[in-house]
N, C-alpha and C positions, 0 to 999 in steps of 0.2 A: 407413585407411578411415574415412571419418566417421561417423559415428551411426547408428544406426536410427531414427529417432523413435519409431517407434510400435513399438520391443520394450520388453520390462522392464528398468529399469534401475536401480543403487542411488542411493540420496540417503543420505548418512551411515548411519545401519545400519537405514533400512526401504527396502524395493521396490518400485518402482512399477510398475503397468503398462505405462508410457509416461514417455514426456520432455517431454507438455506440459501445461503449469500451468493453469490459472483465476488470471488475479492478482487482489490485492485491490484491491476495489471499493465502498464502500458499498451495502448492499441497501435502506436505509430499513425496513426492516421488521423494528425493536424497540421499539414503542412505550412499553414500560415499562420499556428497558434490560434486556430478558431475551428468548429465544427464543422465536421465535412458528411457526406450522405454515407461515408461509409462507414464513420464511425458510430452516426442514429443505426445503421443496418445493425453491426457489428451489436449494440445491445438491445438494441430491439428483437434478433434472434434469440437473445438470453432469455428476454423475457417471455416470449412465446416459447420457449422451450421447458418455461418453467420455473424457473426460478422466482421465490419470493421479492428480493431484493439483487438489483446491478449496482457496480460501487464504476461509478467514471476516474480514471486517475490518466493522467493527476493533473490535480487542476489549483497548481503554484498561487501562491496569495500575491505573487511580487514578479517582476521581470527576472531578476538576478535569480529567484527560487529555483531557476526550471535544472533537472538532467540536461537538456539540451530547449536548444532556441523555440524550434517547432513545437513545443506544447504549448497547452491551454496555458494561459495564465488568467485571473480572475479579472476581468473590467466593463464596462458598462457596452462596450462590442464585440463581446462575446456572451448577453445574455439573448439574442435572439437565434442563435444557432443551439442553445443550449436548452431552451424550450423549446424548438424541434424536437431535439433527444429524448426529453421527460418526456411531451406529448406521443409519441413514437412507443415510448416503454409504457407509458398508462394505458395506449389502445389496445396492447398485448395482456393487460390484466395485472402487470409490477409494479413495482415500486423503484425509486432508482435516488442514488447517494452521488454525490461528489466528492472524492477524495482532496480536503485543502492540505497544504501544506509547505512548507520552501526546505528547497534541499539542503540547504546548506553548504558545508563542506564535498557534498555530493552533488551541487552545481558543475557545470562544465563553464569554466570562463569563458576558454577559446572560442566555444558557442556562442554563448550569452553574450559575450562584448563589455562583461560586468564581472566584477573581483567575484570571488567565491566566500562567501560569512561564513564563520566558522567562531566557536567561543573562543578560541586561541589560535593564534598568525601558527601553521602548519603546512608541508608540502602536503599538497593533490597528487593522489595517483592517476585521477579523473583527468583531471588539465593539465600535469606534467608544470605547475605552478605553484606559490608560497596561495595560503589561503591569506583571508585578510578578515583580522579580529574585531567585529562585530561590536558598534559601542552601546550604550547605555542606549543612547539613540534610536538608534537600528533596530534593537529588540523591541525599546515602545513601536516603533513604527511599524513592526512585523507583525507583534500581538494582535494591534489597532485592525491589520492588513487581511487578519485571520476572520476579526470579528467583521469586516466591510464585505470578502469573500463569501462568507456565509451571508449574508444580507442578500447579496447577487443569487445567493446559489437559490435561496428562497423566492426572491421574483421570479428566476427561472422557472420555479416549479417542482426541484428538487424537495423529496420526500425528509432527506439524511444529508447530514452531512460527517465523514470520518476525518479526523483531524489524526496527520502522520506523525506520529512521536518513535517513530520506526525506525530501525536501518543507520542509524547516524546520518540519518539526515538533520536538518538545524535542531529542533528540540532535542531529539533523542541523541546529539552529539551534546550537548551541553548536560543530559544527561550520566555521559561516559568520563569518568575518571582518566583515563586515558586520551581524552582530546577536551576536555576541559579542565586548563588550567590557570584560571580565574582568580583574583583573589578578592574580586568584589562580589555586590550581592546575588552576583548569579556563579556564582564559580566558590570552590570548597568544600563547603561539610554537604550531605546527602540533598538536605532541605533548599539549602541552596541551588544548588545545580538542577532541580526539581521547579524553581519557583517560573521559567521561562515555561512548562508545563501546564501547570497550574494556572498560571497567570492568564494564559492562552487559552485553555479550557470556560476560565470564567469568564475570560471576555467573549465567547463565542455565546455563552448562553446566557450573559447579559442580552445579549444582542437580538436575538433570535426567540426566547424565551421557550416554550411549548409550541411554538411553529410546527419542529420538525425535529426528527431524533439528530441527536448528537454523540455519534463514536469516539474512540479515538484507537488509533493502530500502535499498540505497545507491544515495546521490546521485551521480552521473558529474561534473552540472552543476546549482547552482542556477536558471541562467537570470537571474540578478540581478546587475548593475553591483558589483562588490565581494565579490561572493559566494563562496561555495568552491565548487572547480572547479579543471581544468586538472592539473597538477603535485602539486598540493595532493592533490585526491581522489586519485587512483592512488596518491600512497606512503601515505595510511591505509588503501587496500585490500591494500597489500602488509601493514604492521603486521596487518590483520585477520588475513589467510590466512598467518602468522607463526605467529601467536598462538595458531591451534590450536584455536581457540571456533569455529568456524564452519561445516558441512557446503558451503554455498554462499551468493555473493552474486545476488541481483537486483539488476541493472543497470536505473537511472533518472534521471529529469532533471527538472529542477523545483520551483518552489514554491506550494503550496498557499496560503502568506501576500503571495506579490509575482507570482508569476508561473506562475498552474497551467497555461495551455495552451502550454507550451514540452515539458511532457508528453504530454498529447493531440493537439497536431497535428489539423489541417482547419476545418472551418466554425466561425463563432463564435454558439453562439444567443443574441447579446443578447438579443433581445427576447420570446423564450423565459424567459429567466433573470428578465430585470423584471417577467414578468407573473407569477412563482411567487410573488412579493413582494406585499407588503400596502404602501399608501404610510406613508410617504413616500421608504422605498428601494427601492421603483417607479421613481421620477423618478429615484432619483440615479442608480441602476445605467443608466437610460436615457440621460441625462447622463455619465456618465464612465465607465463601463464598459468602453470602450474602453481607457483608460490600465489597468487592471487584466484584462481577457480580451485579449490582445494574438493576434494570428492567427497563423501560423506553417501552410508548407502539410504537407499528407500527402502519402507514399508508403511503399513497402510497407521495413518491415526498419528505420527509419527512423534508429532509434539504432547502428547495424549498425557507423558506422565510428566513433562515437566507443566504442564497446563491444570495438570489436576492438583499440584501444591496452591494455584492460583483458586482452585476453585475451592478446594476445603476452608479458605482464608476469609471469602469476598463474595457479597448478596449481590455485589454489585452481576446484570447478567454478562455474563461471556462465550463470545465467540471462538468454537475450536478450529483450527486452523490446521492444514501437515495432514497431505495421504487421505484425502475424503475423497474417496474415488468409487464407490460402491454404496448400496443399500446399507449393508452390513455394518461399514462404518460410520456412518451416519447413525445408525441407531446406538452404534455402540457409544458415542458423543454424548444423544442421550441421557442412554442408561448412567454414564459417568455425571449427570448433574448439569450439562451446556445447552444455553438456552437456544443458539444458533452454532450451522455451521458456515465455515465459509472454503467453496472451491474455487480453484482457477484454473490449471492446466485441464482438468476432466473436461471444462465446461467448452475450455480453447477447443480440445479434440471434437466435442460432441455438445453443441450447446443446449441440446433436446434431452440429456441426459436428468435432467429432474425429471419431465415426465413418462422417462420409462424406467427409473426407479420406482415412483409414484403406482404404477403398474404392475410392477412384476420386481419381488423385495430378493429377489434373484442378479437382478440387473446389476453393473458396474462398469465403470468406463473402460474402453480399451487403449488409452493412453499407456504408452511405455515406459512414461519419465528419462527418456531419451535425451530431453531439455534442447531438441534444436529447435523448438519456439524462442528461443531466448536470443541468439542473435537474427532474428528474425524483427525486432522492437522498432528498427526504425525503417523499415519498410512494407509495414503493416501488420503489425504483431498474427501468424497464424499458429497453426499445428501442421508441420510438412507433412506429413504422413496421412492427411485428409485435405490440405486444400491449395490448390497450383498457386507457384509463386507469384504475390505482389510486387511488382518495383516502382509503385510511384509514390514511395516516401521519398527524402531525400538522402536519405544515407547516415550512416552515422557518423559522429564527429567526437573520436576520443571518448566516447564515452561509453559506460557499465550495465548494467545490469541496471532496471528501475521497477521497482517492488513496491 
């Protein structure tokens, strides 16, 4: 029998209400890299709307990690704005996650004030800069940085925590044959470039033990010519769910540094995107934009069948991800074998959308996949199309897409 969606069910050793997620999403709304009331709002509506589980992103293990300066990063004064948040999403009846991770090569130096890690010295599209290749050093200190983040996120109060192996950001670059090229022990054959994964995974649940579940956000498919994908991904998903570090994966595709909308899927709002910009990357993104927002169309489920080789393979549970925007879909996740789903744009549009699915197995979001939420990120991530513009973020600064 497949699933119930919307009964309790477990995630490694807490309970959810429900089997479906909020995935992470940028809110835009940390202006000083700490908690503000609108971001406890921003998921505190999630939770009263319904949702089992809110994923907070992203909350960088290191200063260098971040997309841009303004976010969260993990440290000992950012754990009382942060238990705000949890306290906030428990009196609504959820559970709530924090997305760790360091961006890597999908840092913004110009922000940050700090070189961009990356497995191998490469230009940024991001910062319009050489990256800077990551030592032997760096990676302990990062791992170390994962397993201290998680420690924080558990004082806070945090139910979860999803560890980003996503998007070519740092792990999941070091994952990509194509931006890792290494010839020590994190760089070369599969297992290699795999072991800054692994390594990360263990040290988190060293650390944390049975506290709280522990995710992690893996790449299916980078969407890039050379990239990792295929054969590749599924047997480090199998090592993952080996290995014993992991409550479940999220299923995803994508790079946030070559190719973010192979994620998203539907409209592309250039000209949205260039006008969030001050010139003179106004014009470029006007100009070439295209070679970097590539189109790709929507429909519902979307990732559904390259997700389901992941699931014929792997005990381990996984989250489906791509076009969960209706009752219908959600069951059909299900029926295919997924222990959770995870939304984000529906939930942007309509945060109460769990429980009137929950209601009425008729319901579905009226999200357009329009995608003008998206340069929307850094002046408070909304849905145009249901809520008047914010502008007391600070703006963007050179930077992309954060997933």
């Amino acid at each position: 029998m497949p699933n119930d969606a919307f009964q309790p069910a477990r995630l490694g050793p807490i309970q959810l209400r429900n089997r479906i997620i909020k995935a992470a999403t940028f809110e835009g709304r940390t202006p000083d890299a700490l908690v503000t009331d609108e971001l406890i709002e921003f998921h505190r509506a999630v939770a009263a709307g319904g949702a089992g589980l809110t994923t907070v992103a992203y909350c960088a293990v290191a200063p260098e990690g971040r997309t841009d300066r303004h976010q969260i990063w993990m440290r000992p004064e950012a754990v009382p704005g942060l238990r705000r948040l949890t306290d906030a999403v428990h009196a609504e009846g959820g559970a709530v996650s924090a997305q760790l991770g360091h961006a890597g090569p999908v840092a913004n130096a110009a922000s940050n004030r700090a070189p961009a890690l990356a497995p191998s010295r490469q230009f940024s599209p991001i910062s319009l800069r050489l990256t800077q290749a990551a030592t032997v050093d760096d990676i302990q200190r990062i791992i170390t940085a994962h397993a201290r983040a998680a420690r924080l996120a558990v004082e806070a109060g945090f139910d979860a925590v999803e560890l980003h192996f996503g998007h070519n950001y740092l792990i999941s670059s070091f994952l990509s044959p194509a931006l890792n090229k290494r010839s020590d022990e994190y760089g070369g054959t599969l297992r290699q470039r795999a072991e800054l994964a692994r390594r990360t995974a263990d040290a988190v649940r060293q650390e944390v033990g049975g506290e709280i579940a522990v995710l992690a956000k893996f790449n299916m498919d980078d969407g890039v010519r050379g990239g990792f994908g295929g054969a590749e991904s599924l047997t480090v998903a199998r090592w993952l769910a080996q290995d014993g570090t992991l409550d479940a994966l999220e299923l995803t595709v994508g790079s946030s540094l070559r190719n973010p909308m192979y994620l998203f899927r539907g409209d592309v709002p250039l000209r949205e995107f260039a006008d969030s910009f001050p010139q003179p990357q106004r014009a470029g993104i006007r100009l070439a934009g295209r070679r970097f927002l590539r189109s790709y169309p929507y429909h519902e489920t979307y990732l559904l069948d390259e997700a389901s080789r992941f699931r014929a393979e792997l005990a381990l549970p996984l989250v489906l991800l791509g076009g969960i925007a209706s009752r219908a879909a959600v069951d059909t996740a299900m029926a295919h074998g997924f222990e959770f789903v995870a939304m984000a744009r529906a939930l942007l549009h309509d945060p109460g959308l769990v429980n009137r699915m929950r209601a009425d197995a008729a319901s579905e979001s009226l999200c357009t996949h329009c995608n003008r939420c998206m340069p929307t990120i850094y002046r408070g991530t909304r849905c145009v199309l249901t809520t008047p513009e914010n502008t007391r973020g600070p703006g963007p600064e050179r930077s992309g897409p954060s997933t």
